[in-house]
Residue frames relative to the residue before (quaternion, step in Angstrom):
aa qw qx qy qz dx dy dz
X 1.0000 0.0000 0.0000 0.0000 0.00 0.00 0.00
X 0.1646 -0.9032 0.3656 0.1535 3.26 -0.63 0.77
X 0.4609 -0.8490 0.2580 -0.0101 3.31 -0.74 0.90
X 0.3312 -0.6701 0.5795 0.3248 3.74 -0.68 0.66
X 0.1651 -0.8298 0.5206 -0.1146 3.29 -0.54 1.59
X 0.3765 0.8173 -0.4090 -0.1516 4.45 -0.54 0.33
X 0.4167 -0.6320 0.6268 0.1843 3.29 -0.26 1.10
X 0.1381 -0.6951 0.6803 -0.1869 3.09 -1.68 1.98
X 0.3346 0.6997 -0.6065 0.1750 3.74 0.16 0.79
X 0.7396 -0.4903 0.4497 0.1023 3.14 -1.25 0.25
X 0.7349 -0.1092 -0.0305 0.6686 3.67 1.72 -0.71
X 0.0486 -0.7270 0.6827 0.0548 3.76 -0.91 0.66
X 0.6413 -0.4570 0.4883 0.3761 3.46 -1.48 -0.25
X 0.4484 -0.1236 -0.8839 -0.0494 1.22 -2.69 0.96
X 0.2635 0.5558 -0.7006 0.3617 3.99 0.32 0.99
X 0.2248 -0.5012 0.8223 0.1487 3.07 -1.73 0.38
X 0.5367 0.3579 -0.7032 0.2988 3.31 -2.21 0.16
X 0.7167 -0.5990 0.3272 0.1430 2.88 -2.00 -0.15
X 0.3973 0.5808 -0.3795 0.6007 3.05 1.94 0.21
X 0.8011 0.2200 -0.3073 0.4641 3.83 -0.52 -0.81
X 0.6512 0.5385 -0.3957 0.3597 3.78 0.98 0.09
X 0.5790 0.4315 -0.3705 0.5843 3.57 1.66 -0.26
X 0.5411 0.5008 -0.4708 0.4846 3.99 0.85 -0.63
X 0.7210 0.5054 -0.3430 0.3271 4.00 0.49 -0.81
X 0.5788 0.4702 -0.3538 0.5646 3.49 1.64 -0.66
X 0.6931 0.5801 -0.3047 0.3003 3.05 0.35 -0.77
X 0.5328 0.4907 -0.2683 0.6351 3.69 1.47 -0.91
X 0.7454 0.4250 -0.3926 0.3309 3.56 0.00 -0.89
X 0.5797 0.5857 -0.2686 0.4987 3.43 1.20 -1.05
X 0.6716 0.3421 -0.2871 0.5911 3.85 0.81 -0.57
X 0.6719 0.5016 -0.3632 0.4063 3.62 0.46 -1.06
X 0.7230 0.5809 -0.1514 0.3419 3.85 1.23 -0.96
X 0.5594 0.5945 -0.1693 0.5522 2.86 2.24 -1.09
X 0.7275 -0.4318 0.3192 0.4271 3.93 1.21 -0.03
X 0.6739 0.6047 -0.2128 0.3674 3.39 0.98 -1.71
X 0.4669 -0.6880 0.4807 0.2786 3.87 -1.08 1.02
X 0.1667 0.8560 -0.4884 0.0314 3.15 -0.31 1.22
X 0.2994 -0.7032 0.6325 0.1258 3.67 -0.89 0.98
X 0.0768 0.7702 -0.5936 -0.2205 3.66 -1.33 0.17
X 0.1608 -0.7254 0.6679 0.0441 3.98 -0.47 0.75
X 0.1129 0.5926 -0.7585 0.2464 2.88 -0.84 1.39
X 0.6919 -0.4769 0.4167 0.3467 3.72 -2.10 0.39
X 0.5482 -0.5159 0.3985 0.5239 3.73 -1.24 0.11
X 0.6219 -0.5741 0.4431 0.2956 3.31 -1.63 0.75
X 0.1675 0.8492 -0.4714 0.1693 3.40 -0.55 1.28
X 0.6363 0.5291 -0.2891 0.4812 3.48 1.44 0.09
X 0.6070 -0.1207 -0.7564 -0.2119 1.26 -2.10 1.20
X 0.3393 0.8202 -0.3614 0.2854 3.83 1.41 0.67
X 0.6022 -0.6734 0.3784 0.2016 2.64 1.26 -0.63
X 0.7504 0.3554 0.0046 0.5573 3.17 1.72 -0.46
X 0.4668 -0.7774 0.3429 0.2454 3.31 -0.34 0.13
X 0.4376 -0.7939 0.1529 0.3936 3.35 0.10 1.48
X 0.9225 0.0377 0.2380 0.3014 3.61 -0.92 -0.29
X 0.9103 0.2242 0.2515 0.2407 2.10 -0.15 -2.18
X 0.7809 0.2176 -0.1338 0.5700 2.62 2.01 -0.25
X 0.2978 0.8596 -0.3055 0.2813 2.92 1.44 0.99
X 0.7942 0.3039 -0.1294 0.5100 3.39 -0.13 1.39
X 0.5242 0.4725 -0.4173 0.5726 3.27 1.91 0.86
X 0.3879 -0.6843 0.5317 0.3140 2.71 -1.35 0.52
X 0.8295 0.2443 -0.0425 0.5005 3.38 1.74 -0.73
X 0.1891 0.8447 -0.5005 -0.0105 3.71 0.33 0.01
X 0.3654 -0.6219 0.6850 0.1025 3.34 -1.39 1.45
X 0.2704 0.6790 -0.6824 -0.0099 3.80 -1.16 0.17
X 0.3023 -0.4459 0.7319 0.4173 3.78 -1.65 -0.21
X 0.1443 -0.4344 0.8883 0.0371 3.42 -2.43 1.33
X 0.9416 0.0711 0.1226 0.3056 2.92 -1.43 1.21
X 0.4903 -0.6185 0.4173 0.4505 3.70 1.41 0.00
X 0.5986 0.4092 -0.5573 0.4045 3.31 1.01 1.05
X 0.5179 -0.7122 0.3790 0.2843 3.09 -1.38 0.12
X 0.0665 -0.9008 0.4288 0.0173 3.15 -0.14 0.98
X 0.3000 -0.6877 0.6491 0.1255 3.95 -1.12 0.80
X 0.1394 -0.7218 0.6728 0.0829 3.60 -1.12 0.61
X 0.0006 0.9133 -0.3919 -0.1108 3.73 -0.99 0.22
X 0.4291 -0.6567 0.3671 0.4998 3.77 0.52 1.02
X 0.0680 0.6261 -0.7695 0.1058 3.14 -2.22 0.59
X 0.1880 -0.5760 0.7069 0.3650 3.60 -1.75 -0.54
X 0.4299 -0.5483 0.7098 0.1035 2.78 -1.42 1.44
X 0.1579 0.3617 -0.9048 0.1601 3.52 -2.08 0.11
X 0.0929 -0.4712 0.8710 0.1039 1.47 -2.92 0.96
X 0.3710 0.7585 -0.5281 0.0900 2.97 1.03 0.59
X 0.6183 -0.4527 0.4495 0.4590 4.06 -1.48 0.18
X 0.7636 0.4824 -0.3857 0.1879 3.74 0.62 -0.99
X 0.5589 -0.5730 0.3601 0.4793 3.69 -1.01 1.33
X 0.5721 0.5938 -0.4618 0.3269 4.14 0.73 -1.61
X 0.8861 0.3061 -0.1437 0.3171 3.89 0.48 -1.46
X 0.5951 0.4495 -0.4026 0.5308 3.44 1.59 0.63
X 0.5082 0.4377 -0.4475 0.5915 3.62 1.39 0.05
X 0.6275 0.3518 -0.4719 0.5097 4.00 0.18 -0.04
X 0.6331 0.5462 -0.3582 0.4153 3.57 0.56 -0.69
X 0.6063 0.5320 -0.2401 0.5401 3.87 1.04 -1.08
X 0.5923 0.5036 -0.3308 0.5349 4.23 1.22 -1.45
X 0.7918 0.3564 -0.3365 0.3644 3.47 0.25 -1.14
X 0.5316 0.6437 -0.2727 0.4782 3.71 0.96 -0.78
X 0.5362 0.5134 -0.2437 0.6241 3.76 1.21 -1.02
X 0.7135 0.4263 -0.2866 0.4765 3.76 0.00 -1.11
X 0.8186 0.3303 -0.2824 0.3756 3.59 0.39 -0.77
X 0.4983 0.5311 -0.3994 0.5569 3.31 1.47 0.02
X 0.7071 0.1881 -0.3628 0.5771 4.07 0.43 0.11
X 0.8632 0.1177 -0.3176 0.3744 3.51 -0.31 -0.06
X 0.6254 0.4050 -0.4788 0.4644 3.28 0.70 1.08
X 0.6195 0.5200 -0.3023 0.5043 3.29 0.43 -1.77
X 0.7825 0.4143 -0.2742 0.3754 3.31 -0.46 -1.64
X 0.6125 0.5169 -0.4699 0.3700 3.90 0.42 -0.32
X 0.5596 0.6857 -0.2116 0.4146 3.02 1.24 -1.86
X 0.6751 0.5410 -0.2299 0.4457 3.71 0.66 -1.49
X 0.8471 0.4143 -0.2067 0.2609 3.02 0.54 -1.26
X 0.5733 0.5741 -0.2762 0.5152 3.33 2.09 -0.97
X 0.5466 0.5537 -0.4294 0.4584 3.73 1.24 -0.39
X 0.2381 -0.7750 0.5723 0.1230 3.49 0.30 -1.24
X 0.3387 0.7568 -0.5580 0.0338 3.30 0.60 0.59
X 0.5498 -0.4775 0.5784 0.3677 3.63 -1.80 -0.53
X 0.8950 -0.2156 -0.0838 0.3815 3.11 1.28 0.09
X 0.2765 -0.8265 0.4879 0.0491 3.43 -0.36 0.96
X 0.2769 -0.7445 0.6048 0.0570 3.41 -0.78 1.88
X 0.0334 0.8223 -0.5661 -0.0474 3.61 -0.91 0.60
X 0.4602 -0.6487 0.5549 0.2440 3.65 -1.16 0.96
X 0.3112 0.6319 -0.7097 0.0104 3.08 -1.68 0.18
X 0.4410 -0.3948 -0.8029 -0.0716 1.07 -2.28 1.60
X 0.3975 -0.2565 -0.7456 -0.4693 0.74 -2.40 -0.98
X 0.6698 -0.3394 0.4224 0.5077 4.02 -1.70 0.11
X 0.4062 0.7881 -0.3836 0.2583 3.75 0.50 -1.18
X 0.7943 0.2125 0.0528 0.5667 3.15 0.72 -1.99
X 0.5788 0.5722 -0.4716 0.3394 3.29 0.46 0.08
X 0.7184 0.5219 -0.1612 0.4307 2.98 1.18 -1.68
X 0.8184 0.2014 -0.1719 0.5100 3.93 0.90 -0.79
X 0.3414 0.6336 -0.4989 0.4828 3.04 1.47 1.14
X 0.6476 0.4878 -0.1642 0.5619 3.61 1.17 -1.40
X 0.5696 0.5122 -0.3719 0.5243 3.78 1.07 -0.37
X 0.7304 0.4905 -0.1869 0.4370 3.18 0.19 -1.81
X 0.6822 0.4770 -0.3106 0.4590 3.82 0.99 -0.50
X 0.5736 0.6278 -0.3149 0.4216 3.31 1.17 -1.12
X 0.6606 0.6489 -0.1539 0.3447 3.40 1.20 -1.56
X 0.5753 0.3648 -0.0025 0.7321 3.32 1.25 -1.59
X 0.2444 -0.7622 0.5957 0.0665 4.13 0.54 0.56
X 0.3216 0.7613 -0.5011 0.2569 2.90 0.64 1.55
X 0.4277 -0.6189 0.5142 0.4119 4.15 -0.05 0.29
X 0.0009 0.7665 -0.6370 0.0822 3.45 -0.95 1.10
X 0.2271 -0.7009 0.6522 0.1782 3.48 -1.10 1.18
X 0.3305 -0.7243 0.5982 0.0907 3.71 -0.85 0.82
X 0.4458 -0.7522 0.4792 -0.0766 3.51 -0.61 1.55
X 0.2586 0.8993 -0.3519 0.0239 3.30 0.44 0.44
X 0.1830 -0.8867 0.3991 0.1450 3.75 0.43 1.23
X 0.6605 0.2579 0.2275 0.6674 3.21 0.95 -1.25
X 0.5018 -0.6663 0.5390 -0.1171 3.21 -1.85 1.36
X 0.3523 0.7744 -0.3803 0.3627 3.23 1.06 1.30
X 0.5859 -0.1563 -0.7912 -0.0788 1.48 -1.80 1.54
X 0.3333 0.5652 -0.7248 0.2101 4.04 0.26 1.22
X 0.5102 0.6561 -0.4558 0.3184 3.73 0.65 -0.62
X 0.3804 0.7300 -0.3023 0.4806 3.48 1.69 -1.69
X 0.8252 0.3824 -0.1442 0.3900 3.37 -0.35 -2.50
X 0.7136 0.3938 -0.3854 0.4326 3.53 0.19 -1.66
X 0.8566 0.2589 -0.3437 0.2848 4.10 -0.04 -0.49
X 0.7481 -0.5154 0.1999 0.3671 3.16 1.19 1.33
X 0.5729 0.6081 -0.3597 0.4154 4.05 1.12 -0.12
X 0.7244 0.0391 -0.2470 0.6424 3.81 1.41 0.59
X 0.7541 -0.4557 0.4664 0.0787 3.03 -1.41 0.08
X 0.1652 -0.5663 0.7208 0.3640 4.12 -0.93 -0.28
X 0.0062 -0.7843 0.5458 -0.2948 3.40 -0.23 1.43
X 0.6030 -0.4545 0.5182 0.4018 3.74 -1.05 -0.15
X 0.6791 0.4224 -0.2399 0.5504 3.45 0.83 -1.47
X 0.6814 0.4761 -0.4606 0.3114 3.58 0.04 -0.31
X 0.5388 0.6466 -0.1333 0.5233 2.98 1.68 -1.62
X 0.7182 0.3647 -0.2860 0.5191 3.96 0.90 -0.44
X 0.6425 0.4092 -0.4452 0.4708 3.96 0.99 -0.55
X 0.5956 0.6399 -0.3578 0.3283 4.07 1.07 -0.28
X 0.6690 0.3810 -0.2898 0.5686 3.05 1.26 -0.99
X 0.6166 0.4842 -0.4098 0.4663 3.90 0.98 -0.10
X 0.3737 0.6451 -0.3821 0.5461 4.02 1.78 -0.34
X 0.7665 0.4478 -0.1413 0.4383 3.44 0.32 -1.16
X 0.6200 0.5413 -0.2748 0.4970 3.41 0.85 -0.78
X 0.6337 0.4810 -0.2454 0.5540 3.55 1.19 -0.72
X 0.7036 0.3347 -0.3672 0.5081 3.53 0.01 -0.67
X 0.4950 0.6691 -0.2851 0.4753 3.92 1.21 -0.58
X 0.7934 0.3065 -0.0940 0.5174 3.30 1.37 -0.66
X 0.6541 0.6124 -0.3076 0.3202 3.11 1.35 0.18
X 0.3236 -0.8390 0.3314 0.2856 4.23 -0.37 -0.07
X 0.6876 -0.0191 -0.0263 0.7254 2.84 1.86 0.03
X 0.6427 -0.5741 0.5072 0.0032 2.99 -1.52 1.05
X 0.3317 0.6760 -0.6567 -0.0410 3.93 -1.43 0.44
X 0.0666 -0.9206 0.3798 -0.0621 3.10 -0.43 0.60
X 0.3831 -0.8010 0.3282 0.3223 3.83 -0.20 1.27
X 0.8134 0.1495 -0.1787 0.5330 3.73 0.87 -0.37
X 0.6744 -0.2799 0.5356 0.4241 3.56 -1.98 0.08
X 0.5813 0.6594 -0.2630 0.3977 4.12 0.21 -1.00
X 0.6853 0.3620 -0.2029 0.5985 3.74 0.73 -1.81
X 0.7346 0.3850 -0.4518 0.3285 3.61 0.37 -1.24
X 0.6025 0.5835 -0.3923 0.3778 3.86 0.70 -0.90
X 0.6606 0.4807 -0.2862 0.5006 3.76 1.24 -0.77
X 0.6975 0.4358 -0.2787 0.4959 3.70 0.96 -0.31
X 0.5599 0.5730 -0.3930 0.4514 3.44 1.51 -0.18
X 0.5772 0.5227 -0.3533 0.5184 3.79 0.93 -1.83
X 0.3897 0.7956 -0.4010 0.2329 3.72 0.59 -0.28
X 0.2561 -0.6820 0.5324 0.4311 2.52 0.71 -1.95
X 0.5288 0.6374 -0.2889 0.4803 3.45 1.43 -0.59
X 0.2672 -0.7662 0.5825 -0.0468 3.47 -0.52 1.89
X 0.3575 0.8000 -0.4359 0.2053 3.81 1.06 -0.36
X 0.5257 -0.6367 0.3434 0.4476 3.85 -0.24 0.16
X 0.0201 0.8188 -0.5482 -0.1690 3.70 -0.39 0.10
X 0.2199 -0.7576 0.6016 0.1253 3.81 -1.57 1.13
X 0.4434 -0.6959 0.5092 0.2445 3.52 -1.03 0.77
X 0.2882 0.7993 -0.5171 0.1028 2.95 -0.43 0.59
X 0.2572 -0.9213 0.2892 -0.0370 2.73 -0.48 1.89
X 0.7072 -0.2967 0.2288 0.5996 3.94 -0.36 0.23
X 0.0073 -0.7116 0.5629 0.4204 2.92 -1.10 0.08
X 0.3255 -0.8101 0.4095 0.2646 3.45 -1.54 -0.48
X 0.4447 -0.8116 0.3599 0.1189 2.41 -0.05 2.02
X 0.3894 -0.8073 0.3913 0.2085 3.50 -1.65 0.74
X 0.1509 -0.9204 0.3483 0.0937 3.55 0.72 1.22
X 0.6054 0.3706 -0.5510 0.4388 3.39 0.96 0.93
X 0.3215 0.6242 -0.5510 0.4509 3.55 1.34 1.13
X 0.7212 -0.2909 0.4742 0.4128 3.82 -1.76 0.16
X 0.5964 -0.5500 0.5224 0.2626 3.17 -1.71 1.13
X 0.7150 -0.3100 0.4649 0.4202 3.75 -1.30 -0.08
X 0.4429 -0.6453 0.6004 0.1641 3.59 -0.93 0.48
X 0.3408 -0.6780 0.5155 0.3979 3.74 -0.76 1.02
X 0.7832 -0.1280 0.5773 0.1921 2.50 -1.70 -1.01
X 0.2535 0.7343 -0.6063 0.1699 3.75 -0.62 0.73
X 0.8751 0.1851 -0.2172 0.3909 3.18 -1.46 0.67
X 0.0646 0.8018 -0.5816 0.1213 3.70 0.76 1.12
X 0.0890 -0.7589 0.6388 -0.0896 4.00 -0.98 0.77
C-alpha cells in the first residue's frame, strides 16, 4: 500500500558524511517503492560551515534530488568550537523547524513521518510537531544523545543534563516505532521503559567506486 511518506533529518545531499548518506538511501528506497515521499531537511552546509552556494539566501527552497522531493529550510550553520555560536546555530535551526518545517508537514499530510536524531533538536520537535499534526512517526535514532554529549566529557551530571534526559525520554515516549543504527541504542530505548517496536537498521555501505551523488535539479 502506498503511502504519503516525510522524512525530517537535519542534513541530506549534496552533503557527504554518514548521516545525509543513509537519509538518501533510505528516501530513494521509499521514493522507488511508489510511496509519496517529501524530504525537509536544513540548507546544505556541511561540513564548512556555510551554506552552499547555491542556496544562499533562502529562507526556503523546494527542488527534485534525483526524482526525489526534496524541502530545504533556512538556518545558521557553524562549525565553529564556540558553545555562544552553536547554541545560536541549534535557536535558529529550532525556529525553522516550527515555522517552517511544521507548516510544510502539516500541508503535506503524511501517514507518516520518519525523523532523525541527532542532532536531539530534530528528534525532539520532530516527535512534537508529529504528535501535533497526529501524525505516526518512526524515530531514527543514530547516536545516543545527549549521553554521547556526557560520556565524551562536553557536559556534566548537571541539572541541564538531567533536563535534556527527561526531554530524551519524552521523545522516544512519542514515538510509534523505532529504527535504530546499533544493538547499544535499542538496549538504551528498552531500560526506558519504552516497549514500542524497534528495527535495526544498520549503516549502510555505500559503494564508492559507484557515480558521485546526483545534483540537484529543478530548484523553485
Amino acid at each position: 500500500m502506498k503511502k504519503r511518506i516525510v522524512i525530517l533529518c537535519s542534513s541530506f545531499p549534496p552533503e557527504n558524511g554518514a548521516a545525509p548518506t543513509r537519509m538518501y538511501h533510505l528516501a530513494k528506497m521509499l521514493n522507488d517503492q511508489g510511496h509519496s515521499l517529501t524530504v525537509i531537511s536544513a540548507m546544505p552546509n556541511y561540513p564548512t560551515g556555510k551554506i552552499f552556494d547555491a542556496y544562499k539566501g533562502r529562507f526556503i527552497v523546494k527542488e527534485k534530488f534525483d526524482n526525489i522531493n526534496v524541502i530545504r529550510t533556512w538556518m545558521i550553520p557553524t562549525n565553529s568550537s564556540s558553545k555562544t555560536k552553536r547554541i545560536l546555530s541549534l535557536l535558529s535551526y529550532s525556529v525553522s523547524l516550527l515555522l517552517i518545517a511544521a507548516p510544510q508537514i502539516k500541508r503535506l499530510n503524511p501517514d507518516l513521518l520518519i525523523v532523525s536524531s541527532p542532532p536531539f533538536v530534530t528528534g525532539y520537535l520532530g516527535a512534537r510537531i508529529a504528535r501535533k499534526t497526529r501524525t505516526k512517526v518512526l524515530l531514527n535514532i543514530s547516536d545516543l544523545w545527549p549521553k554521547s554529549a556526557y560520556d565524551l566529557g562536553f557536559i556534566g551530571n548537571n541539572w541541564f543534563y538531567q533536563f535534556l534526559c527527561r526531554r530524551e525520554q519524552k521523545m522516544y515516549a512519542s514515538a510509534d516505532i523505532f529504527s535504530v543504527q546499533s544493538l547499544a541504542i535499542k538496549t538504551h530505548i528498552e531500560q526506558g521503559g519504552h516497549r514500542q517496536p524497534i528495527f535495526l537498521y544498520r549503516n549502510l555501505q555505500p559503494n564508492f567506486e559507484q557515480a558521485r551523488l546526483p545534483r540537484a535539479q529543478g530548484k523553485r
